[in-house]
Every structure is written in structure tokens, then in C-alpha cells.
PDB file of N, CA, C and O in Angstrom, chain B, residues numbered from 101:
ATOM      1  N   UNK B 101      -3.694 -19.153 -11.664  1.00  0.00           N
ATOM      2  CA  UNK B 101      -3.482 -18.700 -10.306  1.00  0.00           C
ATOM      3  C   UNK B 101      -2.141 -18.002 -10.122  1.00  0.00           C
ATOM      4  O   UNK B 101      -1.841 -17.348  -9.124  1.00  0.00           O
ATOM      5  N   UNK B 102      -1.505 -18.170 -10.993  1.00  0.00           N
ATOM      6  CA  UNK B 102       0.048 -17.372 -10.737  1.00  0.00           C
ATOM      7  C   UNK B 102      -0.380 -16.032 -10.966  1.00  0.00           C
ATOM      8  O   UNK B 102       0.468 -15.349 -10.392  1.00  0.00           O
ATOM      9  N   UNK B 103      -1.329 -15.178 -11.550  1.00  0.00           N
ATOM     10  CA  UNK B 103      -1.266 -13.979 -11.747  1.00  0.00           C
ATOM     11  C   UNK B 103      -1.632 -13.556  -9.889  1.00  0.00           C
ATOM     12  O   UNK B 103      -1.159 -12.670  -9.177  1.00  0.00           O
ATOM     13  N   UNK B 104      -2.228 -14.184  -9.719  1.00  0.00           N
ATOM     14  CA  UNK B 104      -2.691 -14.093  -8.199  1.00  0.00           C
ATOM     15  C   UNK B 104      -1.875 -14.173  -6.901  1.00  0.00           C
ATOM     16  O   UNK B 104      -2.202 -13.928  -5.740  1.00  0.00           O
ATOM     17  N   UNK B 105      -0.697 -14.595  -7.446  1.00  0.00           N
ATOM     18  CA  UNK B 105       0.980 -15.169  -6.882  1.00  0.00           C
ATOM     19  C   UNK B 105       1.558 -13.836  -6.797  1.00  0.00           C
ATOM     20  O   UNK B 105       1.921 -13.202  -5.806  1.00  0.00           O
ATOM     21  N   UNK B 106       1.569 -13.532  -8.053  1.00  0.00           N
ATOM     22  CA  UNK B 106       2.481 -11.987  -8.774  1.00  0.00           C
ATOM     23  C   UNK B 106       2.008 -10.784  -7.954  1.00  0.00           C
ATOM     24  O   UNK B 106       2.652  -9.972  -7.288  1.00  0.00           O
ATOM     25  N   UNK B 107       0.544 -10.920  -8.222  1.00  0.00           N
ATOM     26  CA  UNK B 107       0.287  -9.500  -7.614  1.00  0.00           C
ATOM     27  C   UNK B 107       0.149  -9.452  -6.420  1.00  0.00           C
ATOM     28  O   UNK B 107      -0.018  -8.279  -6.083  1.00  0.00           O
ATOM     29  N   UNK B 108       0.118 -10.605  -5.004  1.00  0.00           N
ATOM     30  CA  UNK B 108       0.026 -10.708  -4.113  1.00  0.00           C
ATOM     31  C   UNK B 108       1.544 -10.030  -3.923  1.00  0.00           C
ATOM     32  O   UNK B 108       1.719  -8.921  -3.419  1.00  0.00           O
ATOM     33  N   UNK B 109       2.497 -10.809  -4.368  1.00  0.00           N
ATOM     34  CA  UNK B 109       4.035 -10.281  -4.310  1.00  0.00           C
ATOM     35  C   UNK B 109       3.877  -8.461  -4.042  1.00  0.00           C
ATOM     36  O   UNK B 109       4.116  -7.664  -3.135  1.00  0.00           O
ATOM     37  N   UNK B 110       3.230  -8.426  -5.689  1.00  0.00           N
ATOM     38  CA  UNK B 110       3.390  -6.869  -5.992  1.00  0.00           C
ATOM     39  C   UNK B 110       3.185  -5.952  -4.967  1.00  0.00           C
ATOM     40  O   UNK B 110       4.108  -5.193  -4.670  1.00  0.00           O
ATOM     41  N   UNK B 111       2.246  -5.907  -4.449  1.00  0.00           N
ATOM     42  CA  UNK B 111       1.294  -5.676  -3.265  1.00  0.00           C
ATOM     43  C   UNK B 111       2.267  -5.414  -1.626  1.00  0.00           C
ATOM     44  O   UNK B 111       2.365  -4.533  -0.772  1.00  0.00           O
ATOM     45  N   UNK B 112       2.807  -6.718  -1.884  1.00  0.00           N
ATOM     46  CA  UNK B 112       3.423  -6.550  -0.833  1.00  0.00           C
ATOM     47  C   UNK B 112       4.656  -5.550  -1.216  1.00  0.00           C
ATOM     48  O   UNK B 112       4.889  -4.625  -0.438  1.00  0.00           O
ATOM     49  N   UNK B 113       5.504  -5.716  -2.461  1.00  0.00           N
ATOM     50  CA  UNK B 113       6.764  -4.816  -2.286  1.00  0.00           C
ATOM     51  C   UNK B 113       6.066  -3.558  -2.510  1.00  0.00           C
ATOM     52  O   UNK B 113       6.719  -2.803  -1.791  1.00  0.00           O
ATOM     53  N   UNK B 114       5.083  -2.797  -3.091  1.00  0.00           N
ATOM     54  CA  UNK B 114       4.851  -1.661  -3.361  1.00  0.00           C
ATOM     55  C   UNK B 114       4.575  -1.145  -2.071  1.00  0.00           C
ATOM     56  O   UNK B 114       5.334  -0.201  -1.850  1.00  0.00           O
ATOM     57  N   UNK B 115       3.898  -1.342  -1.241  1.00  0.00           N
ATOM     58  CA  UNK B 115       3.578  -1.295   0.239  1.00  0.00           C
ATOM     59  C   UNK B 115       4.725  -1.121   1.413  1.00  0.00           C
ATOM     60  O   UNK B 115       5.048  -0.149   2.097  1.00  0.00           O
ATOM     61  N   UNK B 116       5.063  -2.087   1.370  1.00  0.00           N
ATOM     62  CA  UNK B 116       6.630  -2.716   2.611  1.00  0.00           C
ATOM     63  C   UNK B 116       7.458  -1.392   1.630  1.00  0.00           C
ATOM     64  O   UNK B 116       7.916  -0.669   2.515  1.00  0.00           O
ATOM     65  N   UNK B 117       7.846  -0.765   0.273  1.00  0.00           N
ATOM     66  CA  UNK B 117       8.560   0.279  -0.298  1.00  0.00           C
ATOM     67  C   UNK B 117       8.329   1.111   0.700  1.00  0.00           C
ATOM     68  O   UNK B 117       9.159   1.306   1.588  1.00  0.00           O
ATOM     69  N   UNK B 118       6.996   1.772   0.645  1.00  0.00           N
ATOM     70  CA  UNK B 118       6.332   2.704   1.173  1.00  0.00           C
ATOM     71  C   UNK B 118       6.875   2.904   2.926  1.00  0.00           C
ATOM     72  O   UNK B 118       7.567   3.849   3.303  1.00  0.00           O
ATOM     73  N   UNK B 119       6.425   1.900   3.731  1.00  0.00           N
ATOM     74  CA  UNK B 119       6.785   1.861   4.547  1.00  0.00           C
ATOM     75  C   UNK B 119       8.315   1.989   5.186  1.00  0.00           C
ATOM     76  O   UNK B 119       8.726   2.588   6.179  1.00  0.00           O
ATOM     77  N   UNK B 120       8.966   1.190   4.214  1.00  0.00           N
ATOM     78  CA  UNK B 120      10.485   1.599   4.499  1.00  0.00           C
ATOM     79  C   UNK B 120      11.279   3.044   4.268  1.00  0.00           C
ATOM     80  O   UNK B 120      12.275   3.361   4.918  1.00  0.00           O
ATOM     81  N   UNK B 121      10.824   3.661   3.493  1.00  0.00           N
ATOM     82  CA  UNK B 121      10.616   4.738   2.990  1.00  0.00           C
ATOM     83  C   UNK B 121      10.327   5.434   4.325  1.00  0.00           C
ATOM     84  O   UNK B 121      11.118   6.145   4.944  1.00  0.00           O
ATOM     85  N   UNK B 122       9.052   5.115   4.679  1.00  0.00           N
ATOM     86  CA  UNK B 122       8.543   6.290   6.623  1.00  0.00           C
ATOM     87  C   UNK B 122       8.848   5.870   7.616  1.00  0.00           C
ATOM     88  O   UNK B 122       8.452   6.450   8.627  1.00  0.00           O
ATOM     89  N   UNK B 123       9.594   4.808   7.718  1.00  0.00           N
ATOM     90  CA  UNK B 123      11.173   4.189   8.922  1.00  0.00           C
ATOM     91  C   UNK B 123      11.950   5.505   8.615  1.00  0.00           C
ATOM     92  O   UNK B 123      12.042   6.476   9.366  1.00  0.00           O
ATOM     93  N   UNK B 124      12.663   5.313   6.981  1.00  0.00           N
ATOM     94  CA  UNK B 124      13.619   6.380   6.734  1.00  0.00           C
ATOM     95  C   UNK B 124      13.547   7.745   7.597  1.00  0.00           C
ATOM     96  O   UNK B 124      14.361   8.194   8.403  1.00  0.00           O
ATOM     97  N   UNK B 125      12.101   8.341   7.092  1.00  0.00           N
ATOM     98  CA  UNK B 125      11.650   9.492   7.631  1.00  0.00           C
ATOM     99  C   UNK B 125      11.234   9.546   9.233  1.00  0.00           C
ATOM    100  O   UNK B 125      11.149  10.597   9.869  1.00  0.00           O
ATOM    101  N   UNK B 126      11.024   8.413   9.696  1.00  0.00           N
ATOM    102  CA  UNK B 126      11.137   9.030  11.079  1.00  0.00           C
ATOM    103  C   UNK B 126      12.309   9.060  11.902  1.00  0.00           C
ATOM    104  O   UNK B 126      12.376   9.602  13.005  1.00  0.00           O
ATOM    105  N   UNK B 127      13.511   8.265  11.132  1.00  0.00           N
ATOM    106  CA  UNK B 127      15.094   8.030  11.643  1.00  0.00           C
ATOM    107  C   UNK B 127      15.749   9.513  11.485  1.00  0.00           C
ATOM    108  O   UNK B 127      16.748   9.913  12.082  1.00  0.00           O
ATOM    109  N   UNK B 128      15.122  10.089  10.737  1.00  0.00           N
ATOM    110  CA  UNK B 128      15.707  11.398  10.222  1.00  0.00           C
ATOM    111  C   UNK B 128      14.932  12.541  10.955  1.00  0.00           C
ATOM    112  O   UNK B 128      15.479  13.388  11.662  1.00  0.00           O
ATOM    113  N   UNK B 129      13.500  12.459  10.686  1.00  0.00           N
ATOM    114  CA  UNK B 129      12.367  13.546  11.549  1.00  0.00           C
ATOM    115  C   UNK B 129      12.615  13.899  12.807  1.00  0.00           C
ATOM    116  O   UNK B 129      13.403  13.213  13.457  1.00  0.00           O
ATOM    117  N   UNK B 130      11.951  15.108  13.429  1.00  0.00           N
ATOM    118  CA  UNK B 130      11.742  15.206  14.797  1.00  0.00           C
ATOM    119  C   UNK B 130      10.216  13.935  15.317  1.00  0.00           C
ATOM    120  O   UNK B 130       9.716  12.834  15.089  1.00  0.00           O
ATOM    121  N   UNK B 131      10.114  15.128  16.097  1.00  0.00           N
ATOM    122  CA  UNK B 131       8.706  14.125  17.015  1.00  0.00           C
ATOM    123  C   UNK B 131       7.277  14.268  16.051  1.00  0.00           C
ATOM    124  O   UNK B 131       6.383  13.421  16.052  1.00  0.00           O
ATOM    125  N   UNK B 132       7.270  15.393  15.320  1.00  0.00           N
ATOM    126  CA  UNK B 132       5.899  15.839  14.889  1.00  0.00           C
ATOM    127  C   UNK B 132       5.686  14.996  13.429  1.00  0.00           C
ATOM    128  O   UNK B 132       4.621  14.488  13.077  1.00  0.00           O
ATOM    129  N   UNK B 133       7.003  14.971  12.640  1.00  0.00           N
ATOM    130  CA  UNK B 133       7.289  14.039  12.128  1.00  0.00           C
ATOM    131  C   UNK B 133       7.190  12.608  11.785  1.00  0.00           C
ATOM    132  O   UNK B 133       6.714  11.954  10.857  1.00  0.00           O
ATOM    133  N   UNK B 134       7.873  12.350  12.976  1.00  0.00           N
ATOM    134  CA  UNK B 134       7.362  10.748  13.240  1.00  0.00           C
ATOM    135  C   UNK B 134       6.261  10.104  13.516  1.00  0.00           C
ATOM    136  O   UNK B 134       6.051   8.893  13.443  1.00  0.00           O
ATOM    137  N   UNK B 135       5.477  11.056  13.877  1.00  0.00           N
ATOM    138  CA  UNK B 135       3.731  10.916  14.368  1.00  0.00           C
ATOM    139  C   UNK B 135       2.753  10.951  12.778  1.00  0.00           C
ATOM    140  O   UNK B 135       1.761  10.284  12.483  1.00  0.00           O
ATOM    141  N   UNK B 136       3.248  11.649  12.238  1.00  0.00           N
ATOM    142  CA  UNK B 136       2.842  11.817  11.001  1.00  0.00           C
ATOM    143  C   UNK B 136       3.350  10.101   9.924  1.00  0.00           C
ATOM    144  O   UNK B 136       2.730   9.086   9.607  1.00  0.00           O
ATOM    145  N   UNK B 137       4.320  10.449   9.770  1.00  0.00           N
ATOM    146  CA  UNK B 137       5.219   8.651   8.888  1.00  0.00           C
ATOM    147  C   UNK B 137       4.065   7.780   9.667  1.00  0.00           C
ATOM    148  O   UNK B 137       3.069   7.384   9.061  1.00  0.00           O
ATOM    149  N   UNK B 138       4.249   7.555  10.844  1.00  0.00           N
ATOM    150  CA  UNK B 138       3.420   6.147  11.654  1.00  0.00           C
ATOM    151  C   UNK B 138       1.891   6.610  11.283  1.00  0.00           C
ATOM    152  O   UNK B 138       1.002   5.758  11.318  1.00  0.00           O
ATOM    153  N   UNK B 139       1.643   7.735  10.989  1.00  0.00           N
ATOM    154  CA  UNK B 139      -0.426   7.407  10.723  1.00  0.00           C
ATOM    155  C   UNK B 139      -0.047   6.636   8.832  1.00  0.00           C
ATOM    156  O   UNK B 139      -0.710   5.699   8.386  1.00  0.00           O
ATOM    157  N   UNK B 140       1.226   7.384   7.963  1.00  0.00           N
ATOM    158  CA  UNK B 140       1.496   6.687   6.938  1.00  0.00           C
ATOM    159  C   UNK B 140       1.162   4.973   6.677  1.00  0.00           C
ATOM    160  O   UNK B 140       0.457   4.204   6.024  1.00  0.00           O
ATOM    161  N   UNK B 141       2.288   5.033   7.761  1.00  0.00           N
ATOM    162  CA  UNK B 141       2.298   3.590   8.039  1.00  0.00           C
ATOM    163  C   UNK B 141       1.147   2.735   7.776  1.00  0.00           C
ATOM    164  O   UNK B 141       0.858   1.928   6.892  1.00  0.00           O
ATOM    165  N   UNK B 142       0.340   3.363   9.290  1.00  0.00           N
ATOM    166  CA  UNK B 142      -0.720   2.566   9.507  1.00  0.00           C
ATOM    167  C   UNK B 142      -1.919   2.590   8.361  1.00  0.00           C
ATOM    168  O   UNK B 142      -2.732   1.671   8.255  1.00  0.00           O
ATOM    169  N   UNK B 143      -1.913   3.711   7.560  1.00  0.00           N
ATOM    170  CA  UNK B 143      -2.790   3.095   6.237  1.00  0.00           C
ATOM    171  C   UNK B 143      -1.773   2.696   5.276  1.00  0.00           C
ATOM    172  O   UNK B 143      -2.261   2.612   4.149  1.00  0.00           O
ATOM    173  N   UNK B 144      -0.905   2.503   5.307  1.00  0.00           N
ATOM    174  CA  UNK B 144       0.007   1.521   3.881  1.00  0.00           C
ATOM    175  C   UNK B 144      -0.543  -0.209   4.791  1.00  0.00           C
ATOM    176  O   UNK B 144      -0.965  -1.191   4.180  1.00  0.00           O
ATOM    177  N   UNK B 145      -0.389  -0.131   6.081  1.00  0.00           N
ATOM    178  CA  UNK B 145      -0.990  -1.158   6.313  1.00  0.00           C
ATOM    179  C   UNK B 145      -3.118  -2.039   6.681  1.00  0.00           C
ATOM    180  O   UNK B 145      -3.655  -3.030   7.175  1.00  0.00           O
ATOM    181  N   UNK B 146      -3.367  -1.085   6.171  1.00  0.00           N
ATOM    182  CA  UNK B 146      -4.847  -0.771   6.259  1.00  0.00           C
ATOM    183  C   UNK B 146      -5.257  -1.266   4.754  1.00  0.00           C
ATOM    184  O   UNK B 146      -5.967  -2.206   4.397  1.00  0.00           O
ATOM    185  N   UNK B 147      -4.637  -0.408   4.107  1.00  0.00           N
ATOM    186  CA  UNK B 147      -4.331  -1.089   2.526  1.00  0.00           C
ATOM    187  C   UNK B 147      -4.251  -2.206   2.040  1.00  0.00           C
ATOM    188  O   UNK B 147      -5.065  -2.759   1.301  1.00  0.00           O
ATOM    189  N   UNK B 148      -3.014  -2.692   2.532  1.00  0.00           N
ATOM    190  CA  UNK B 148      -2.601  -4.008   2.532  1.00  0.00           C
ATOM    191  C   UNK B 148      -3.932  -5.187   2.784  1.00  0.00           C
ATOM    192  O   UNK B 148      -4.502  -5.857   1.923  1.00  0.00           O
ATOM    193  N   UNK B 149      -4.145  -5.160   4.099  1.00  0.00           N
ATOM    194  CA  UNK B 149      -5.086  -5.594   4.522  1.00  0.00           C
ATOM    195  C   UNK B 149      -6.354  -5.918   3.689  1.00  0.00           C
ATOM    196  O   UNK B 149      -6.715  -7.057   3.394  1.00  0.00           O
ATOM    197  N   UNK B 150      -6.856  -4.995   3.417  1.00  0.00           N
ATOM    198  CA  UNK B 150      -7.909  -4.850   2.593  1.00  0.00           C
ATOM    199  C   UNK B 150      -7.998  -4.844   1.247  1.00  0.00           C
ATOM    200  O   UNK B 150      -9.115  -4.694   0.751  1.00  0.00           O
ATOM    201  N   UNK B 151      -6.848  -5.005   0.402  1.00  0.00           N
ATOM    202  CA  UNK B 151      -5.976  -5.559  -0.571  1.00  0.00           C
ATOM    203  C   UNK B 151      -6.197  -7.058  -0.822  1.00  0.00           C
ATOM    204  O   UNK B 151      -6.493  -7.495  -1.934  1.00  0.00           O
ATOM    205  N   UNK B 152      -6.053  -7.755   0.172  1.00  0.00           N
ATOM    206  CA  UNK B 152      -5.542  -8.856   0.609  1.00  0.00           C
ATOM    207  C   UNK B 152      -6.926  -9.736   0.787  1.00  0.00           C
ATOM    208  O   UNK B 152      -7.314 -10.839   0.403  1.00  0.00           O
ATOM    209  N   UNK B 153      -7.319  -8.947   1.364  1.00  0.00           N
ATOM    210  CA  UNK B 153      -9.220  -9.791   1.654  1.00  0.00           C
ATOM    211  C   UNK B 153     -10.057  -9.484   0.615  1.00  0.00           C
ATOM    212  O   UNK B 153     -11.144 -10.049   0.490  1.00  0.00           O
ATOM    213  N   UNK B 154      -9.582  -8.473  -0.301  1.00  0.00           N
ATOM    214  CA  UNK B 154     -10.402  -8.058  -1.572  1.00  0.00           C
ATOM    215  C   UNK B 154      -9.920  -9.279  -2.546  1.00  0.00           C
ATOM    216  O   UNK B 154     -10.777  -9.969  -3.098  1.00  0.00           O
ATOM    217  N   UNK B 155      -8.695  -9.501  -2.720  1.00  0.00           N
ATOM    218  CA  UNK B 155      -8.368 -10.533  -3.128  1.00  0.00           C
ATOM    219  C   UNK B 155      -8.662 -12.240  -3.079  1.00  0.00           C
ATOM    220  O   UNK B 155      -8.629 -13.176  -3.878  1.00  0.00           O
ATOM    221  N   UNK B 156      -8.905 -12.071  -1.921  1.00  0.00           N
ATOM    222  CA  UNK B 156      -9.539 -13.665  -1.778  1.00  0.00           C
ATOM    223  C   UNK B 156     -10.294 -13.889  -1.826  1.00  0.00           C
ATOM    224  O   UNK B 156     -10.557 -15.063  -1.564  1.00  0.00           O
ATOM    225  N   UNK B 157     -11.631 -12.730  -2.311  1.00  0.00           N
ATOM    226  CA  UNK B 157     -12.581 -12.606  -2.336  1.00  0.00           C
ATOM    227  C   UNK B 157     -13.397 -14.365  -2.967  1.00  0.00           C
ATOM    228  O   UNK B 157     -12.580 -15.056  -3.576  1.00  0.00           O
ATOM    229  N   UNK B 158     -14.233 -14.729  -2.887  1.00  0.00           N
ATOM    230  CA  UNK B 158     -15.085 -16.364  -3.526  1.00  0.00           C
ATOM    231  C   UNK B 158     -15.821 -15.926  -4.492  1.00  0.00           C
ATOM    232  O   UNK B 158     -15.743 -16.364  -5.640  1.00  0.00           O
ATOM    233  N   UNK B 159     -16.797 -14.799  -4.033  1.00  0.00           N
ATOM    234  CA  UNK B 159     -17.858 -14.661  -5.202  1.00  0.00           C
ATOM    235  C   UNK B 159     -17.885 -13.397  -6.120  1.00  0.00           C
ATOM    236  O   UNK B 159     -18.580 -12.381  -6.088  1.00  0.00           O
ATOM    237  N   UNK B 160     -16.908 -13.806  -6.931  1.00  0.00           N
ATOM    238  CA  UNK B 160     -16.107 -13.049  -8.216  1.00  0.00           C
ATOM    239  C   UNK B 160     -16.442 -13.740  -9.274  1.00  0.00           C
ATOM    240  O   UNK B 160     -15.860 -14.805  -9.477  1.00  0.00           O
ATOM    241  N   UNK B 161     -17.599 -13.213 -10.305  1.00  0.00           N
ATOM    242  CA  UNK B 161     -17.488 -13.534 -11.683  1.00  0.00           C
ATOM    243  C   UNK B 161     -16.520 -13.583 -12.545  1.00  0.00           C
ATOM    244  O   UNK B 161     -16.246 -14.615 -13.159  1.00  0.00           O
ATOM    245  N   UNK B 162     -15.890 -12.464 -12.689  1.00  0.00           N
ATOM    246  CA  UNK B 162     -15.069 -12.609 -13.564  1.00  0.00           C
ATOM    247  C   UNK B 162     -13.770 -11.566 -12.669  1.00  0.00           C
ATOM    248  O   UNK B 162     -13.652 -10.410 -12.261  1.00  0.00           O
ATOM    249  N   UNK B 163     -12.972 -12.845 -12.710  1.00  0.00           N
ATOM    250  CA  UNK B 163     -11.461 -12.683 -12.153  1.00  0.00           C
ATOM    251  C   UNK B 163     -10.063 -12.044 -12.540  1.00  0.00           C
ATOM    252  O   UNK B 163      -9.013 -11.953 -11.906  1.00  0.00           O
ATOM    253  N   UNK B 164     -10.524 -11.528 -14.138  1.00  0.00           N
ATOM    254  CA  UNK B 164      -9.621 -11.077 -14.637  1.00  0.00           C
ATOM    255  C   UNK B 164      -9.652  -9.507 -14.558  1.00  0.00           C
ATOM    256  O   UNK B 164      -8.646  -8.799 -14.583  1.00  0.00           O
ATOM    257  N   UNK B 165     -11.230  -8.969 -14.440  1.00  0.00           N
ATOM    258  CA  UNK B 165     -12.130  -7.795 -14.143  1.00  0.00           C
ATOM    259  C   UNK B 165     -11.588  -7.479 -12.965  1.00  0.00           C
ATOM    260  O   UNK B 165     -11.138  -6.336 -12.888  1.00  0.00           O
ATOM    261  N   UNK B 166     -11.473  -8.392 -11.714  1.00  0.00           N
ATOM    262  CA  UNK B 166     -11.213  -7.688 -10.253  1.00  0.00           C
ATOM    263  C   UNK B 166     -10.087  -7.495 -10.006  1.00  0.00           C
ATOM    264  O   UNK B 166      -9.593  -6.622  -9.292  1.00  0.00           O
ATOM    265  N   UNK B 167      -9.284  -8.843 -10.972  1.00  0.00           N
ATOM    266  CA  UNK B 167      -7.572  -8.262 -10.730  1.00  0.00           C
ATOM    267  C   UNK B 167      -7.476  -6.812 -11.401  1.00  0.00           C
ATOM    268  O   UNK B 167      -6.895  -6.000 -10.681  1.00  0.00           O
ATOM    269  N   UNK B 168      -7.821  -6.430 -12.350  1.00  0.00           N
ATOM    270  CA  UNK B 168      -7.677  -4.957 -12.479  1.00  0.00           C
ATOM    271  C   UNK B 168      -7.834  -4.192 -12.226  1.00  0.00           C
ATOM    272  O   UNK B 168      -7.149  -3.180 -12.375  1.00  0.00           O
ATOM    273  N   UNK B 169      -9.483  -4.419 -11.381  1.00  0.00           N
ATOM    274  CA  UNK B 169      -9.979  -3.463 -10.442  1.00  0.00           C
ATOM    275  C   UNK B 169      -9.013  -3.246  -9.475  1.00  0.00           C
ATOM    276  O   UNK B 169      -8.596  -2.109  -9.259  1.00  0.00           O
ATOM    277  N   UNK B 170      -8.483  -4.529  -8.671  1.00  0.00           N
ATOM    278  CA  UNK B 170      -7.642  -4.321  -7.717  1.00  0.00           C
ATOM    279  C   UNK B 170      -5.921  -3.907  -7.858  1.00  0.00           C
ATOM    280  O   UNK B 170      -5.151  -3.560  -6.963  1.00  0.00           O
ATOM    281  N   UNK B 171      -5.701  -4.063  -9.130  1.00  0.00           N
ATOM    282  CA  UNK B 171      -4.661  -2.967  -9.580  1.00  0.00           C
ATOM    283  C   UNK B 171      -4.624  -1.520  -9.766  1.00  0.00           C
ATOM    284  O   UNK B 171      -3.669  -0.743  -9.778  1.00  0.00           O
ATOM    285  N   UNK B 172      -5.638  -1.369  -9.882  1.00  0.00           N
ATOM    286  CA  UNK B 172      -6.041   0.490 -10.472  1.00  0.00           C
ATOM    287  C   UNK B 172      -6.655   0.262  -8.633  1.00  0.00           C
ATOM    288  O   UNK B 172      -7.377   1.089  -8.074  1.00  0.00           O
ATOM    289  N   UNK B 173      -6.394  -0.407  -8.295  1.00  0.00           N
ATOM    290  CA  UNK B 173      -6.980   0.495  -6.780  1.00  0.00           C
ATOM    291  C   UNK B 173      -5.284   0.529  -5.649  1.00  0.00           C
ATOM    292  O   UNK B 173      -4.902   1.497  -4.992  1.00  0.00           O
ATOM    293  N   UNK B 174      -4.785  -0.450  -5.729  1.00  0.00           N
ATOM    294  CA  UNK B 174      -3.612  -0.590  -5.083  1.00  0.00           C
ATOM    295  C   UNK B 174      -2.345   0.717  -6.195  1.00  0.00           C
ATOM    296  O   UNK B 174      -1.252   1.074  -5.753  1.00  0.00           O
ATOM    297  N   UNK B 175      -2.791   1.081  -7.302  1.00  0.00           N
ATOM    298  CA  UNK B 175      -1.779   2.334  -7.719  1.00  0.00           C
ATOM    299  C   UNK B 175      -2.629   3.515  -7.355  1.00  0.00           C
ATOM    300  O   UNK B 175      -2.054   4.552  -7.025  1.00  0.00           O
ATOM    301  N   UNK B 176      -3.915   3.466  -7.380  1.00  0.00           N
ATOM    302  CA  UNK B 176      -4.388   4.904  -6.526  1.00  0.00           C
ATOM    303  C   UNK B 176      -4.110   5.063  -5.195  1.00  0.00           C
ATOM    304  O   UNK B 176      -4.067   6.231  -4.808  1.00  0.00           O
ATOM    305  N   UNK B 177      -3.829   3.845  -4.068  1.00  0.00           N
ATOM    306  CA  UNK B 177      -3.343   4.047  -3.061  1.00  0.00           C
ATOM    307  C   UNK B 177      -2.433   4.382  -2.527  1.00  0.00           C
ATOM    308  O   UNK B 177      -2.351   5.058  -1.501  1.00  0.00           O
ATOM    309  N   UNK B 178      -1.206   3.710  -3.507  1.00  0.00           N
ATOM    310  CA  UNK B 178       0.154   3.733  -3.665  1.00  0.00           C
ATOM    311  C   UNK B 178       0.764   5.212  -4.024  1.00  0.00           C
ATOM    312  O   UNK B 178       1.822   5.711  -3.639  1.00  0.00           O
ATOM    313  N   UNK B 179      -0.435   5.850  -5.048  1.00  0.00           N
ATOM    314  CA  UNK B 179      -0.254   7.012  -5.336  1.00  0.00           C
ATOM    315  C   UNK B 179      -0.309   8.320  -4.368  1.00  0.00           C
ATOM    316  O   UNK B 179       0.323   9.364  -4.530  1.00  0.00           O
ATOM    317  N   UNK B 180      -1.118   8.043  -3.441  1.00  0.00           N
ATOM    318  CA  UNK B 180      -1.885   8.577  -1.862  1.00  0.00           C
ATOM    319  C   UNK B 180      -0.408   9.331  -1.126  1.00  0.00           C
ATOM    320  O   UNK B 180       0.231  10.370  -0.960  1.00  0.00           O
ATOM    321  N   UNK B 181      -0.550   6.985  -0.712  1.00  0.00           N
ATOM    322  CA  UNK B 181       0.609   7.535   0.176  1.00  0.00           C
ATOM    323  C   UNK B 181       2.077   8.438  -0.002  1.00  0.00           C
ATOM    324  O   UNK B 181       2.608   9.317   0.676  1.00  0.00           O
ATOM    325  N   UNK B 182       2.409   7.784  -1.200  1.00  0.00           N
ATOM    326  CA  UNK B 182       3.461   8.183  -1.870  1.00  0.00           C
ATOM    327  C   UNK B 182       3.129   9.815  -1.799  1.00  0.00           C
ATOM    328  O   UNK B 182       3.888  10.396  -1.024  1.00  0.00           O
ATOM    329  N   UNK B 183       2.356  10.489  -2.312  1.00  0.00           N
ATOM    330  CA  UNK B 183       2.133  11.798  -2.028  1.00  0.00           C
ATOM    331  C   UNK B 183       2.381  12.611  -0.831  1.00  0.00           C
ATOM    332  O   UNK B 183       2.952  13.692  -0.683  1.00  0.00           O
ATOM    333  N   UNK B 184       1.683  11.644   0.148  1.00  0.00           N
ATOM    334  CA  UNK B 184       1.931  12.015   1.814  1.00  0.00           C
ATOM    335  C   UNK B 184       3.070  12.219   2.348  1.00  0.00           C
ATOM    336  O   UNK B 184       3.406  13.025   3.216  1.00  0.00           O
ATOM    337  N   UNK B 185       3.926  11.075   1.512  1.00  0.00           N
ATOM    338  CA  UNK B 185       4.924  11.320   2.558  1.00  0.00           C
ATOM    339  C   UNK B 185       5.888  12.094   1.489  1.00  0.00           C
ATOM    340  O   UNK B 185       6.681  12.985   1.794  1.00  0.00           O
ATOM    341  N   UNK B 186       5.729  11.730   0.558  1.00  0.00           N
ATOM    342  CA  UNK B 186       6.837  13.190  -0.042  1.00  0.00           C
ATOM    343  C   UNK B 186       6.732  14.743   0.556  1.00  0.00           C
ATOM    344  O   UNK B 186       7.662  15.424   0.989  1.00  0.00           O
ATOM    345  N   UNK B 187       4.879  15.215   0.417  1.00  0.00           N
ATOM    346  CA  UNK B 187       4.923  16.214   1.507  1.00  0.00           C
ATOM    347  C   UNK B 187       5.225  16.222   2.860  1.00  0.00           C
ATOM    348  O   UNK B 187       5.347  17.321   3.402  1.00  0.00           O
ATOM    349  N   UNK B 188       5.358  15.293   3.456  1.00  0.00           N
ATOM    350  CA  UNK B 188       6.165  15.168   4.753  1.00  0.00           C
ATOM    351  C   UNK B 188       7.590  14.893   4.702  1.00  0.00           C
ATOM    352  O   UNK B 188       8.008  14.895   5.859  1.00  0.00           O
ATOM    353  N   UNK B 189       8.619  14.633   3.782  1.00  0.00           N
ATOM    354  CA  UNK B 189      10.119  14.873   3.690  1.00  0.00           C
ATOM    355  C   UNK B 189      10.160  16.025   3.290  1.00  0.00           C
ATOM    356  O   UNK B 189      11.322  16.417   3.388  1.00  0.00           O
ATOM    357  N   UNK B 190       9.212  17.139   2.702  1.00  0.00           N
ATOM    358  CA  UNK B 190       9.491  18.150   1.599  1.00  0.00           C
ATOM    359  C   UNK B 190       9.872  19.520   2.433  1.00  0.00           C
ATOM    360  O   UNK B 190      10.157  20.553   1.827  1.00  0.00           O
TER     361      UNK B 190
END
């Protein structure tokens, strides 16, 4: 169960990164800006979410299969946002 500890962690700092990151950008942005970071936001937290309930999932055969699944899905997301908002500082 500690791998389940770790990546819950992970999850959260890769995410809460993200987000602190589009605080940054709207402290700095105008208005059109900041409207943009906060839809960021709100799927780094949509993510999370659904991260999180994918995770606790009960009826999982094999647990070592979904933690990976749910790694290769939380770095394609991570990858998303991260994209987004670089084109929105750029």
C-alpha cells in the first residue's frame, strides 16, 4: 500500500506545481489572461479529482497494471496542462 501513499503524494505535487505556476500567471497577466490560468486551474483540478477516484477504485484485478495505467495517464495530463500554460506565459 505505500506505492499507493507515493503516488497519491505524487499526484498531488505534480498538480498543486501546476497550479501554482497559474497563481504566478495570473499575478502577472491582464484580465484575458487570468480567465484563461483559472479554466487551467479548474482542469488541473478536474484531474486531480478523477485521479483520485480512479485510484480508489475496489474492483481492480491487478493493481500493479492500474497504478501504471494511472501514471501514464496523470503524465499525459500533466503534459496537457503544462503545455497550456506555457502557451499562455509565451
Amino acid at each position: 500500500m505505500a506505492s499507493i501513499r507515493k503516488f497519491k503524494k505524487e499526484i498531488n505535487d505534480v498538480l498543486s506545481g501546476i497550479i501554482e505556476d497559474c497563481y504566478a500567471c495570473q499575478l502577472e497577466g491582464d484580465d484575458k489572461t487570468s480567465a484563461k490560468a483559472e479554466k487551467i486551474i479548474d482542469e488541473a483540478i478536474t484531474t486531480f479529482d478523477e485521479l483520485i477516484a480512479k485510484l480508489h477504485q475496489k474492483d481492480v484485478e491487478d493493481q500493479k497494471t492500474h497504478l501504471r495505467e494511472l501514471k501514464a495517464l496523470l503524465n499525459k495530463n500533466s503534459t496537457l496542462l503544462s503545455g497550456k500554460l506555457s502557451k499562455l506565459t509565451a
